[in-house]
Each structure stands twice: as structure tokens, then as C-alpha cells.
C-alpha positions as CSV (number, residue, x, y, z in Angstrom):
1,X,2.8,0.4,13.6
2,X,1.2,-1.9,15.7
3,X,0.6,-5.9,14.9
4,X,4.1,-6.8,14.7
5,X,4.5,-5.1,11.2
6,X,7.8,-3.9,10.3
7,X,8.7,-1.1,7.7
8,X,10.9,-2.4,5.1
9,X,10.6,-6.2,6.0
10,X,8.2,-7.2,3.3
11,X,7.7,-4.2,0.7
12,X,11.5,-3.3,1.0
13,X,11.5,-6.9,-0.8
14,X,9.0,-5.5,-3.8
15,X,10.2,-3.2,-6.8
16,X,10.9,-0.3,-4.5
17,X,9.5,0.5,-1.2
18,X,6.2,2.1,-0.8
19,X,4.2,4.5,1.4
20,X,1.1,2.5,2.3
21,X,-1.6,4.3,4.4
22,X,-3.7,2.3,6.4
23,X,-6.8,2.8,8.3
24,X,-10.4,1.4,9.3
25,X,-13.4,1.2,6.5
26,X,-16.0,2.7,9.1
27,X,-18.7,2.1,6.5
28,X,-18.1,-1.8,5.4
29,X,-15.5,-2.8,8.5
30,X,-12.4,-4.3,8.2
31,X,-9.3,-2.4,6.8
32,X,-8.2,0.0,3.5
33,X,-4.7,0.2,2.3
34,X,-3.9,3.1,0.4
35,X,-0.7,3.7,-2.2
36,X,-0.4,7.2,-2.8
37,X,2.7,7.1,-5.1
38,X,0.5,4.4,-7.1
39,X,-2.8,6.1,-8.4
40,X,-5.9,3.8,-7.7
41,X,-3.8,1.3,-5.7
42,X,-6.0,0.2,-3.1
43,X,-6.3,-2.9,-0.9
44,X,-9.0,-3.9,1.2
45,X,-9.1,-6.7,4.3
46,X,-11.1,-7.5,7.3
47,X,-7.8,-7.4,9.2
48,X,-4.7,-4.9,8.7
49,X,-2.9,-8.2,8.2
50,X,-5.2,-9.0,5.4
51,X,-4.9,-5.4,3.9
52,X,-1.6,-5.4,4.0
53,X,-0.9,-8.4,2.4
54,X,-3.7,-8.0,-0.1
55,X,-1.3,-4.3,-0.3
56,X,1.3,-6.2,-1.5
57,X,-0.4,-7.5,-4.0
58,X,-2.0,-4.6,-5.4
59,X,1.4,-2.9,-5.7
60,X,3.1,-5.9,-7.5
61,X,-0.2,-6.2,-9.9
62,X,0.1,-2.4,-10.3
63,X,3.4,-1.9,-11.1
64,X,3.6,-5.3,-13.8
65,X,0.8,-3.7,-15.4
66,X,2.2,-0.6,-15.6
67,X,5.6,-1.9,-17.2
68,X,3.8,-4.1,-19.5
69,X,1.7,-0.8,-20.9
70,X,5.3,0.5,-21.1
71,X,4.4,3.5,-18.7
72,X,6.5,4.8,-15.8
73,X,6.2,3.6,-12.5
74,X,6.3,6.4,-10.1
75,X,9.0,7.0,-7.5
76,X,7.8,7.1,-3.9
77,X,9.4,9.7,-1.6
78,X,8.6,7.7,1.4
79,X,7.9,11.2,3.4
80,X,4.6,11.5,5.5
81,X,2.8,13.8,7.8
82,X,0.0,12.7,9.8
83,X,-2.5,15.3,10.4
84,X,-6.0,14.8,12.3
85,X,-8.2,17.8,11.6
């Protein structure tokens, strides 16, 4: 990934590493991050710096909440295929 971003520096750091998919809002501009192993985790920022860091966010706020409901956080296999169709 391009930007100087590097797997594993930063998330590796949060409660498990997660799969974050990131691409361009072509409606509103800027960027959307994406947790699929996290259901409604979502991040949004006007640079992929910003929606990555916003990311980080979201997935610590998501997974707190989820332990303090006492629910289980889901596992992410970390295993992607990038299609274009």
C-alpha cells in the first residue's frame, strides 16, 4: 500500500490485527475504511491517512464496546482477494 503505510506497524499494536479495506468515497470525496471481520466498522477521511487513523479508532471503539456488552469479538483471518469486476 502506497503512502508509506505498513501492514502490521500500527494495528498489529491493537487487540489483534485487522483486515481494513480502503478505497475512494466517489460520491462525498476523501476516503472509507472498511473492517470486514468487525460488522459496521467503518472509518471515513479526506485523506487515506485520515481514514486510517480514524480506522484505528473505530476498531478500538468497536471492540471495547463489544467486550463491555460481553459479546465476542470476531477473529480476523487476514486472507484477501482483490477482484475488479
Amino acid at each position: 500500500m502506497s503512502g508509506g503505510w505498513k501492514v502490521g506497524s500500527t494495528f498489529g499494536k491493537l487487540k489483534g490485527m485487522r483486515q481494513v479495506l480502503i478505497y475512494a468515497d466517489m460520491e462525498d470525496g476523501g476516503w472509507v475504511c472498511e473492517v470486514p471481520s468487525l460488522p459496521g466498522c467503518v472509518a471515513h477521511g479526506a485523506t487515506k491517512e485520515d481514514a486510517l487513523s480514524d480506522a484505528r479508532d473505530a476498531i478500538e471503539t468497536w471492540i471495547d464496546a463489544a467486550q463491555q456488552l460481553g459479546r465476542e469479538v470476531p477473529i480476523d483471518g487476514l486472507s484477501a482477494e482483490i477482484c475488479v469486476v
